[in-house]
C-alpha positions as CSV (number, residue, x, y, z in Angstrom):
1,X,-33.4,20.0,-41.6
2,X,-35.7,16.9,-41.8
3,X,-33.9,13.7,-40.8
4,X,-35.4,9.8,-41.3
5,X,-35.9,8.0,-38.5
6,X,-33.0,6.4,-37.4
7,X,-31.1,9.7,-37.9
8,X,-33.3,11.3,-35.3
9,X,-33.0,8.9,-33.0
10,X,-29.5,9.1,-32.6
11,X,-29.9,13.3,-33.1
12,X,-31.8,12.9,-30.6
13,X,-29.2,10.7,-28.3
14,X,-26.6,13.6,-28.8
15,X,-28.9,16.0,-27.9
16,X,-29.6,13.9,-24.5
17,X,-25.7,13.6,-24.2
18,X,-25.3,17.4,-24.4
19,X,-27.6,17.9,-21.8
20,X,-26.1,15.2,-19.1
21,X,-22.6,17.0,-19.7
22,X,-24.8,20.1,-18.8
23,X,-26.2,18.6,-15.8
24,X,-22.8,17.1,-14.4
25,X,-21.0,20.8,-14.7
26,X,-23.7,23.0,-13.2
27,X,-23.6,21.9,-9.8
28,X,-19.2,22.8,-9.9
29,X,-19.5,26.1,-12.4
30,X,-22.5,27.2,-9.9
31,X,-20.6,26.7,-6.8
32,X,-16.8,28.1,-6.0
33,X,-15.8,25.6,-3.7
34,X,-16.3,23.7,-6.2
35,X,-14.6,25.4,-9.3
36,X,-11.2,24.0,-8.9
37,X,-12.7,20.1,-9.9
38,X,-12.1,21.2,-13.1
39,X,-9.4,23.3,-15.0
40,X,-9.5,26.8,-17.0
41,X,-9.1,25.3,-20.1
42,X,-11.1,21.8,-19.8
43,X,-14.4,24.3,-18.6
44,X,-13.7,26.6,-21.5
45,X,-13.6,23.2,-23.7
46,X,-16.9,22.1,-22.2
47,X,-18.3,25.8,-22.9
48,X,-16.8,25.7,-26.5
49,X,-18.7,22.0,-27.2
50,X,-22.1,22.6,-26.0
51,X,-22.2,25.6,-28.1
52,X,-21.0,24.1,-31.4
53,X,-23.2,23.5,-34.3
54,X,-23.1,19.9,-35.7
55,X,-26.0,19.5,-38.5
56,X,-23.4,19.5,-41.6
57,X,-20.9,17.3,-42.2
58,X,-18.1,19.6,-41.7
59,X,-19.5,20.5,-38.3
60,X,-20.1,16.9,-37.1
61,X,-16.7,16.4,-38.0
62,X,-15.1,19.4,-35.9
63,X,-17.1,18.6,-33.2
64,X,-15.9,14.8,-32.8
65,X,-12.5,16.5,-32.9
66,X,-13.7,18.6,-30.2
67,X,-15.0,15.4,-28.0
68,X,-12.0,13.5,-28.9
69,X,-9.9,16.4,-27.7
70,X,-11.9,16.8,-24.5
71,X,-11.9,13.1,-23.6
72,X,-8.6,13.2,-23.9
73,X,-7.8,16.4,-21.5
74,X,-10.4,14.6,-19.2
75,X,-8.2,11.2,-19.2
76,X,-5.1,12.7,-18.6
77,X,-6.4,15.5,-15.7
78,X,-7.7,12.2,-13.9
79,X,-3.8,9.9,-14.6
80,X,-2.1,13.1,-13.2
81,X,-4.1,13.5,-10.4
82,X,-3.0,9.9,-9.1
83,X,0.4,10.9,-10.0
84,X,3.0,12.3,-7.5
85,X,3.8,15.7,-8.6
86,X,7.4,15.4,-7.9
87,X,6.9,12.6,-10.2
88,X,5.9,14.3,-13.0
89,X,8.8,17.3,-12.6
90,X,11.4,14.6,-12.3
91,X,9.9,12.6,-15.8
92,X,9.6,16.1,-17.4
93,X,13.2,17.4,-16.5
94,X,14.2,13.5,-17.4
95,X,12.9,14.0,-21.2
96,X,14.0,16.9,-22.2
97,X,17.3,15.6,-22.0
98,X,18.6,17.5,-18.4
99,X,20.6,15.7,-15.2
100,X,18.8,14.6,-12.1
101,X,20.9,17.8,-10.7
102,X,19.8,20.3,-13.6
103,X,16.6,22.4,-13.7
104,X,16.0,25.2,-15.9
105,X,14.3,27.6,-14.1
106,X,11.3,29.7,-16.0
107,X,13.1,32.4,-15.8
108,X,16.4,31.8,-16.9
109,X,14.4,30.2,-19.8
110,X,13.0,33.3,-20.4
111,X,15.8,35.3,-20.6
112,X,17.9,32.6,-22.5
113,X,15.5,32.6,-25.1
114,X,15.4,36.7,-24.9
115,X,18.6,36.7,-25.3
116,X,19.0,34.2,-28.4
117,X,16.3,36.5,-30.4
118,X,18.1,39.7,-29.8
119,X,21.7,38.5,-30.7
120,X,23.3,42.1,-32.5
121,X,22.6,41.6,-36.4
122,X,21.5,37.6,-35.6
123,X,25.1,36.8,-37.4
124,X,25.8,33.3,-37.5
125,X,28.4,31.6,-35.2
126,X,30.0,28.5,-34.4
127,X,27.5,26.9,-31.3
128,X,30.8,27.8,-28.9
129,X,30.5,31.1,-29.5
130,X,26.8,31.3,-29.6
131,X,26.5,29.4,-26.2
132,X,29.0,32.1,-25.1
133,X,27.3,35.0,-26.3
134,X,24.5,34.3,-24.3
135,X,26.3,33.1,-21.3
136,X,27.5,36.9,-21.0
137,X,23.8,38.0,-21.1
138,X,22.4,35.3,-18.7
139,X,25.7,35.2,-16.0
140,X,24.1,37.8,-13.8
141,X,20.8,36.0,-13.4
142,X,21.9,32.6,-13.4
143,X,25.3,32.6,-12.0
144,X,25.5,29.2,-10.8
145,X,24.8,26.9,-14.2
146,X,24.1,29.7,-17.4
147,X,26.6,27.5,-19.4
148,X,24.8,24.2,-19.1
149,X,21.2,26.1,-19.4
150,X,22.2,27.7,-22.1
151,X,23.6,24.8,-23.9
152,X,20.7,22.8,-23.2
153,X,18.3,25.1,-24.7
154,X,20.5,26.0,-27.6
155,X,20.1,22.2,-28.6
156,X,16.3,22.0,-28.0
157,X,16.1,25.1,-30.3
158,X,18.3,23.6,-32.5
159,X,16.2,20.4,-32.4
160,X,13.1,22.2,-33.1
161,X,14.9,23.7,-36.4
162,X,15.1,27.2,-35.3
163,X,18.9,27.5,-36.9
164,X,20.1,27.5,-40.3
165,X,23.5,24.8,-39.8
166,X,26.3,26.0,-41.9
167,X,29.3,23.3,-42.3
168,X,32.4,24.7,-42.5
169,X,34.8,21.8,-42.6
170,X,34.5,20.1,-39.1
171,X,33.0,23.0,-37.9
172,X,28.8,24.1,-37.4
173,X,27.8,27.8,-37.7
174,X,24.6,28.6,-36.7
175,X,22.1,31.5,-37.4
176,X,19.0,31.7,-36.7
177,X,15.9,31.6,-39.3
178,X,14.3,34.7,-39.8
179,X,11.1,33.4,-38.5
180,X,12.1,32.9,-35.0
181,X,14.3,36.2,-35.1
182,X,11.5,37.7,-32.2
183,X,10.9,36.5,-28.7
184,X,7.5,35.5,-29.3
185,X,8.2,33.3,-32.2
186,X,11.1,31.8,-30.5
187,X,8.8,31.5,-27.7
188,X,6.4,29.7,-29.1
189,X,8.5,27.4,-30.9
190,X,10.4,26.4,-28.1
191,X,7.6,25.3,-25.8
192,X,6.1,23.7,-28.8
193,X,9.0,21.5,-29.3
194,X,9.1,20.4,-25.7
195,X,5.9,19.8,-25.5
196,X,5.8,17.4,-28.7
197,X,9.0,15.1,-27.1
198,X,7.4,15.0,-24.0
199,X,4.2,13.9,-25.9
200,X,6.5,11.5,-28.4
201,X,7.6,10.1,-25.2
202,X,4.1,8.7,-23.7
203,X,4.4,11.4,-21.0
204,X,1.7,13.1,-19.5
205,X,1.4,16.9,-18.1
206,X,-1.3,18.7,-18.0
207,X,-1.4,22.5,-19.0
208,X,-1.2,23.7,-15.8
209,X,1.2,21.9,-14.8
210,X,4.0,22.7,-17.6
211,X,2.9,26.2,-17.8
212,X,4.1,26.4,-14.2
213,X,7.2,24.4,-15.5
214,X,8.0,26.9,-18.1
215,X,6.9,30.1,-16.7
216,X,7.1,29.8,-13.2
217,X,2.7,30.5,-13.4
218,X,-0.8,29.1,-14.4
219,X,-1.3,32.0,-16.3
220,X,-0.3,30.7,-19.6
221,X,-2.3,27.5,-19.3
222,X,-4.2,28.2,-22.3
223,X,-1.8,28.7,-24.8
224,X,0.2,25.2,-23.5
225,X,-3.3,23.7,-23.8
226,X,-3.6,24.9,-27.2
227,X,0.0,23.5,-28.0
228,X,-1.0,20.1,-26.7
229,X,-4.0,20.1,-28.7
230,X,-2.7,20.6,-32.1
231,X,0.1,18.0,-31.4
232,X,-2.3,15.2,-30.4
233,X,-3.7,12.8,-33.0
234,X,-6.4,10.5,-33.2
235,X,-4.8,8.0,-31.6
236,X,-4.1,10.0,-28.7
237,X,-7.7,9.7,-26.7
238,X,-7.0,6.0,-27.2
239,X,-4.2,5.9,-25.6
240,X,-5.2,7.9,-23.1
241,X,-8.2,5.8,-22.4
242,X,-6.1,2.9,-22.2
243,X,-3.8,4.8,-19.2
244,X,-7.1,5.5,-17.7
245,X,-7.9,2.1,-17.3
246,X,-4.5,0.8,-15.9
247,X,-4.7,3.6,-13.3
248,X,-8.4,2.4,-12.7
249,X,-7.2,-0.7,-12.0
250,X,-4.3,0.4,-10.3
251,X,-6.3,2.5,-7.6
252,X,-8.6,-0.1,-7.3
253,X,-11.7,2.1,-8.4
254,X,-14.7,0.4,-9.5
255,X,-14.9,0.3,-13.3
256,X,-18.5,-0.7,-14.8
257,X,-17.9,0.6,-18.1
258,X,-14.5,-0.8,-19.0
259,X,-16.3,-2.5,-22.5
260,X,-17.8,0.8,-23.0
261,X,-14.6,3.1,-22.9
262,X,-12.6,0.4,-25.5
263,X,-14.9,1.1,-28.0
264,X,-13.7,4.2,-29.4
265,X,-13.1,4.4,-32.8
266,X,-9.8,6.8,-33.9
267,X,-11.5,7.1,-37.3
268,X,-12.7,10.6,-37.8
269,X,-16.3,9.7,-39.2
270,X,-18.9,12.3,-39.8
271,X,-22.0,10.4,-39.4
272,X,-23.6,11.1,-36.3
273,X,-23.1,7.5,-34.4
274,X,-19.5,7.6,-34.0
275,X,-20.2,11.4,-31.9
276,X,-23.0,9.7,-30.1
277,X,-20.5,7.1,-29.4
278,X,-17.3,9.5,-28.2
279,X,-20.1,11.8,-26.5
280,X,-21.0,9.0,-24.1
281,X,-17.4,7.8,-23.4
282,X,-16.5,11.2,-22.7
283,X,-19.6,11.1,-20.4
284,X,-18.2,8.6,-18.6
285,X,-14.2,9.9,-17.8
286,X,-16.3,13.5,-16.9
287,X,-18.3,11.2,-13.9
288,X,-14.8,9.5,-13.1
289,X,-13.1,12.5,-12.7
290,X,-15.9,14.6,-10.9
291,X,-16.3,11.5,-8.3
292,X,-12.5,11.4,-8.0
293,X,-12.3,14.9,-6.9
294,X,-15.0,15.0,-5.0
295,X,-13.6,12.1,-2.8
């Protein structure tokens, strides 16, 4: 594809910006010691960018998304490591809607959930009798608080419009949709949920870290990143931006391209200035958090 001038230049630009991103991950993918500077998913991010195709429109397009998405997973790795990881439990336990004494551990999550999607005949009841049902299942494992577990996630589910409501009078029945009738579903449905009030809230976790918060392991990383990508918006690397600069400034870490980091546009534009643009910002957050873990 032949471009004019001024299109090549900045072709030309992105090019040079995919190869400093090259440059700045070598050193950590190369070396082992090194490896943990950067996350599972934020490396397969990087891997995923510098292989996409960008000469049509539709491509350019996908792969500001992509930039966006990694600037943003970049911004918030960096907030989180200045944050007290206590911190971030207590603010995550704090809203999803649960008492400074409650905790719902992954696995009574797990088998909460398990036992809401294999309910005999999924019949509706009344929540009382729901909450109850499942309180028989769970006792054993949780002995100590299955009631207020169970409620809790009963109204997170319920919140994420897993039930059909019946009124009855003054009374609720509840069933629940035929979609989230398996584990999986019900799974996926649940963590989705949390993960978009936490997000509604102007909370930040990484994927790591609420993977280990609803499973008890890092192993499902991925699939919590992949939930927090499809519930940000393009406002979201904004935002982020913005926290990055008040914990800048917070830290007291030298900041020489404040001017350059607030000129992100959240206008998804598929002309190739606004990815030269995002590219270089993204640049930017990549060298502040490399440094920061270095140090």
């Amino acid at each position: 594809m032949k471009f004019d001038k001024d299109t090549k230049l900045i072709f030309n630009a992105v090019e040079s910006a995919f190869g400093k991103i090259s440059l700045e991950i070598k050193p950590i993918i190369n070396n082992k010691q090194c490896q943990s500077i950067l996350s599972r998913s934020m490396i397969r991010k990087i891997f995923s960018l510098l292989n996409s195709q960008y000469i049509d429109r539709a491509s350019r397009l996908k792969v500001l998304k992509a930039i966006r998405s990694l600037g943003e997973h970049m911004c918030i790795d960096f907030i989180l490591r200045c944050q007290n990881p206590q911190q971030v439990t207590d603010n995550f336990r704090s809203v999803i809607g649960l008492q400074s004494d409650q905790f719902l551990e992954p696995a009574v999550q797990e088998i909460v959930l398990q036992s809401i999607a294999s309910l005999k005949d999924h019949s509706t009841l009344s929540n009382k009798h729901l909450v109850h049902s499942v309180v028989l299942q769970v006792g054993a494992n949780d002995p100590n608080g299955s009631k207020p577990s169970v409620n809790r996630i009963v109204n997170l589910l319920s919140d994420a419009s897993c039930f059909q409501v019946q009124q009855d009078g003054d009374s609720l029945s509840m069933k629940l949709k035929s979609e989230f009738q398996n584990y999986e579903s019900l799974r996926r449905a649940y963590d989705s949920h949390i993960m978009q009030v936490v997000m509604k809230d102007g909370f930040y976790i990484s994927s790591e870290q609420s993977s280990s918060l609803l499973y008890g392991d890092k192993q499902h990383e991925l699939s919590m990143q992949s939930i927090i990508d499809k519930l940000s918006t393009p406002g979201s690397f904004s935002q982020a931006i913005q926290q990055l600069g008040n914990v800048l400034k917070k830290f007291g870490v030298q900041n020489n391209d404040e001017q350059r980091l607030s000129n992100n546009n959240q206008e998804y534009d598929s002309n190739w200035t606004p990815i030269e643009t995002t590219l270089n910002i993204a640049i930017i957050i990549l060298k502040f958090l490399i440094n920061f873990k270095h140090h």
